[in-house]
N, C-alpha and C positions, 0 to 999 in steps of 0.2 A: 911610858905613859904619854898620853896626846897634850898637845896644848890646853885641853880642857880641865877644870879645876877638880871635877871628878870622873873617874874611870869611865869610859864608854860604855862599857858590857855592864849594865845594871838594873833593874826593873825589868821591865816586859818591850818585845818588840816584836812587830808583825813584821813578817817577809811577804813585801807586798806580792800582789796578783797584777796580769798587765791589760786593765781594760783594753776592748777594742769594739771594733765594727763586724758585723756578718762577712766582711772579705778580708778580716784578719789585719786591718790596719788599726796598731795602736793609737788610741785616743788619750793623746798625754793630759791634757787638760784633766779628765776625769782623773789619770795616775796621779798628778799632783795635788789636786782637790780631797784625794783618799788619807793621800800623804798626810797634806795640814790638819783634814778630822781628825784622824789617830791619834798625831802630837798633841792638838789641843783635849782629845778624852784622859789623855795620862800618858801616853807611850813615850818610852823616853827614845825614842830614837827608831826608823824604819830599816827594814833591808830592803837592797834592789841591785841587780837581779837574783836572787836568790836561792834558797829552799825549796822553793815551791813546783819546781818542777818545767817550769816554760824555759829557762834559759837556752837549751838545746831550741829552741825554736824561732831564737832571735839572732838577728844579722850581732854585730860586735858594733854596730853602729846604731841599733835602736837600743839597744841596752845601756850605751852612753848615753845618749841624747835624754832616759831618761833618766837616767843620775843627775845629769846636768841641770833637769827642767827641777827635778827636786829641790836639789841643794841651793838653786837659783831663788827657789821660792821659801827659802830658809827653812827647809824641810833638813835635820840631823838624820845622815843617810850610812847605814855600813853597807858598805858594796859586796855582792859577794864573787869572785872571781872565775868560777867555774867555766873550762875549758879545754877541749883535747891537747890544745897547743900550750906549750909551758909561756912562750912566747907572746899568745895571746893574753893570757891568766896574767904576767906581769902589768903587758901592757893596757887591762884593763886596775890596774892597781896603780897604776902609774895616772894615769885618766883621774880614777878614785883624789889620788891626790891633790892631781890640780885642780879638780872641781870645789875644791872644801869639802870633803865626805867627811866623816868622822871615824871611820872605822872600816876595816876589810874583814870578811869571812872566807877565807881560804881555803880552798877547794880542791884537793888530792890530784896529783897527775892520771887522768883516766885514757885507759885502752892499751897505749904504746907503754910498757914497762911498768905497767901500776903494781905490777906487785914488788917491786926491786925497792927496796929500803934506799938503796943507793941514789937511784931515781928520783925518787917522793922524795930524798933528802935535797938534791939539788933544784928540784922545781918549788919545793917550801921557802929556799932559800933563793930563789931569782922573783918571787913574790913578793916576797917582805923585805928585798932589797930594793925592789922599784916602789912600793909603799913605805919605805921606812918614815917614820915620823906617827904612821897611825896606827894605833891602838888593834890590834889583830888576833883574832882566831883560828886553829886549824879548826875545820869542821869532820870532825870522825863518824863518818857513816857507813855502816856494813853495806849499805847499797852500793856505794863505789867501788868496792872488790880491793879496796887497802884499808886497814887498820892502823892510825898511827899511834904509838906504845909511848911509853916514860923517855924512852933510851933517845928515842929521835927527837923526843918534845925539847927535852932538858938541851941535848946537845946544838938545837938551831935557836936557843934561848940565849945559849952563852954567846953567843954573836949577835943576837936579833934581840934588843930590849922590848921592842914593840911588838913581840909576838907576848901577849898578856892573857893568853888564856884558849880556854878548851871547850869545844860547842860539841857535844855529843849529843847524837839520833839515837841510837841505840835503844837499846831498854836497860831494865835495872840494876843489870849485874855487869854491862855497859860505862855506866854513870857513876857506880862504887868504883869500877878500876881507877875512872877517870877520878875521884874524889883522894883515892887512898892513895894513888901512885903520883898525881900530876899536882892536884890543886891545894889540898889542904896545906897548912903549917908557914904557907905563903901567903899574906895579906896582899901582893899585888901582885897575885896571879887569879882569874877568875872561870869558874864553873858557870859555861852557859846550856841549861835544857835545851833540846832540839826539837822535841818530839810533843805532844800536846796529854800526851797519855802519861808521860813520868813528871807531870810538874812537880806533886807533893813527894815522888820520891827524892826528885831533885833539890829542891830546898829545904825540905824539912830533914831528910837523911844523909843527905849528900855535900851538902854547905852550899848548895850554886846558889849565883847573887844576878843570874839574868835567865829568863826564857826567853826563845825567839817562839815564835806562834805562828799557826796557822788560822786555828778559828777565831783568834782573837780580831781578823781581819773584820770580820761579820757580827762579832761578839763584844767588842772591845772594852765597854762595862764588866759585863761580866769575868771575861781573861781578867783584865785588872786587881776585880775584887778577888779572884783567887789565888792569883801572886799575892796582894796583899796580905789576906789568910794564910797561907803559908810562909809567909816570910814570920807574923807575927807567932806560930805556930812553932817556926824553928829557936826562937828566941824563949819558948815558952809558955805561950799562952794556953792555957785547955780548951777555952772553948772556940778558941779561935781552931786550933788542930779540930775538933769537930764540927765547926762551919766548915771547913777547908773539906775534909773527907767526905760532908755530903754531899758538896758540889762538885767534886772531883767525881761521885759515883751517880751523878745527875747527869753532866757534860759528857760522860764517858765515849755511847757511842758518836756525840760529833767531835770531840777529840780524838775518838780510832781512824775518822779519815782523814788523819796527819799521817797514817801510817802506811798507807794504799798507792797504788800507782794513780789512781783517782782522784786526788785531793783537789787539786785543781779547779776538777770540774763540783766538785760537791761543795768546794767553799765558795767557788762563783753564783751558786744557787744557793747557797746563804746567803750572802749578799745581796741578789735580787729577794729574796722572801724579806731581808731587811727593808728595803727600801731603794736599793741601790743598780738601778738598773742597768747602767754603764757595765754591767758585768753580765750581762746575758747572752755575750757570744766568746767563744774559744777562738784562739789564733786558727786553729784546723778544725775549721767548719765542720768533719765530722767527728770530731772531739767530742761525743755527747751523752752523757747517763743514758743509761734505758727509760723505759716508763716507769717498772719499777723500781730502780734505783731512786731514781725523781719522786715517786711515790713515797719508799721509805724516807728518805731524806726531809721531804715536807713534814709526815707523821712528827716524826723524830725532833725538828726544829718547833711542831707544838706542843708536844709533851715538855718540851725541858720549856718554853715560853709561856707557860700555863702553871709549871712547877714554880720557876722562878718570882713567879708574880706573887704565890702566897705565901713563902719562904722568907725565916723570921730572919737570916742570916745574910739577904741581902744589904744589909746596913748594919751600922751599928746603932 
């Protein structure tokens, strides 16, 4: 566990998006600006660079620079490592650390050998060697073309103390592997959601004690109060388990594009329909929704903004 008095991976956290310009130069200012809202609405902590799908798009030097600017600006940052080169992947965990991050999201060896157990096992382990000290996640995504199992979790456990846990994308029978085989019967080992569509299978069924988020980027009240609901849901509450399922089946379709090659682009137009315009161009200028992609997207962000306003469950 990290220097910090409580585990890293807990509560809700967004994996930021990387504002910019129409020619695709990032606009740190605005990343860091996004960063302090988040923390100050409730989030206990950002990713960067992430989840969300831009990492392939950034030099290994803008993607420090804004770890840097973050953590600079006492933004609690988990880094997340993804990269072709195992090489790289350390040396941005290595970066991670000196910066003050609070945490690494670990990112499978992709292309050259990813399917080699063998492989995945020495690139997890030249990660969390150059990170050691911080609190870490393997991130298991069937998008990545490896799956990593109990056998390899366990085994780069017993050398790596600060490997503390398990970030699953998947879906629901995904998140039970990871529950029944990896996380439970360990109190400091932790289950983190990936995905925006299995939050209540995640904590209410599964024992996880973190989501990373997508829409909560654009959402961040609302993400909140339904981590909260489900957290209080897994403990027991009834009606709190049915606040939590209405809003789980309200949010839905802008929770589905957590699940899309599109995310990206759909949460950045959440953002701008929030208020937030720093988010209204993509690194690749022809990065862009249709019209009616755009068009659903709008619909869809006033139907759940018209639901949510007369919704007795928004508070207590």
């Amino acid at each position: 566990m990290s220097k910090n008095e409580t585990p890293t991976f807990r509560g809700t956290m967004p994996a930021l998006m990387t504002p910019c310009n129409q020619d695709g130069e990032i606009n740190y200012d605005a990343l860091v600006e996004t960063g302090l809202s988040l923390i100050e609405s409730g989030m206990s902590a950002v990713v960067y660079c992430g989840s969300m799908g831009e990492w392939p798009l950034l030099t290994d030097e803008q993607r420090q620079k804004g770890v840097r600017k973050l953590t600079e600006a006492g933004v609690p940052v988990v880094v997340g490592t993804g990269a072709v080169s195992t090489a790289a992947a350390a040396a941005h965990a290595a970066h991670a650390k000196e910066c003050g991050a609070v945490g690494l999201m670990i990112i499978p060896r992709l292309l050259s050998r990813g399917s080699s157990v063998a492989a995945q096992r020495e690139h997890f382990a030249a990660v969390l060697e150059a990170g050691s000290g911080l609190d870490s996640v393997i991130y298991n995504s069937p998008h990545y073309g490896y799956e990593t199992k109990a056998d390899l979790f366990f085994a780069l456990r017993e050398k790596y103390t600060n490997l503390i846990g398990f970030k699953e994308f998947g879906g629901a029978a995904a998140l039970s592997y990871a529950a029944e085989y990896i996380t439970s019967g360990d109190p400091t080992l932790t289950l983190a959601v990936g995905v925006d569509t299995q939050v209540f299978h995640g904590f209410v069924r599964c024992g996880a004690q973190c989501a990373i988020t997508g829409v909560g980027n654009a959402l961040p009240r609302e993400v909140l109060r339904f981590g909260e609901l489900c957290r209080r849901a897994a403990a027991g509450d009834a009606q709190a388990r049915v606040y939590a399922q209405e809003l789980e089946e309200a949010i839905r379709v802008l929770a589905l594009y957590d699940e899309g090659a599109d995310l990206v682009l759909y949460y950045k137009t959440l953002m701008v329909l929030e208020g937030h315009s720093a988010y209204q161009h993509n690194i690749n200028a022809f990065d862009q929704l249709s019209p009616s992609q755009k068009g659903f997207v709008e619909d869809q962000w006033k139907l759940f903004r018209n639901w949510w306003a007369s919704w007795p469950g928004a508070q207590d």
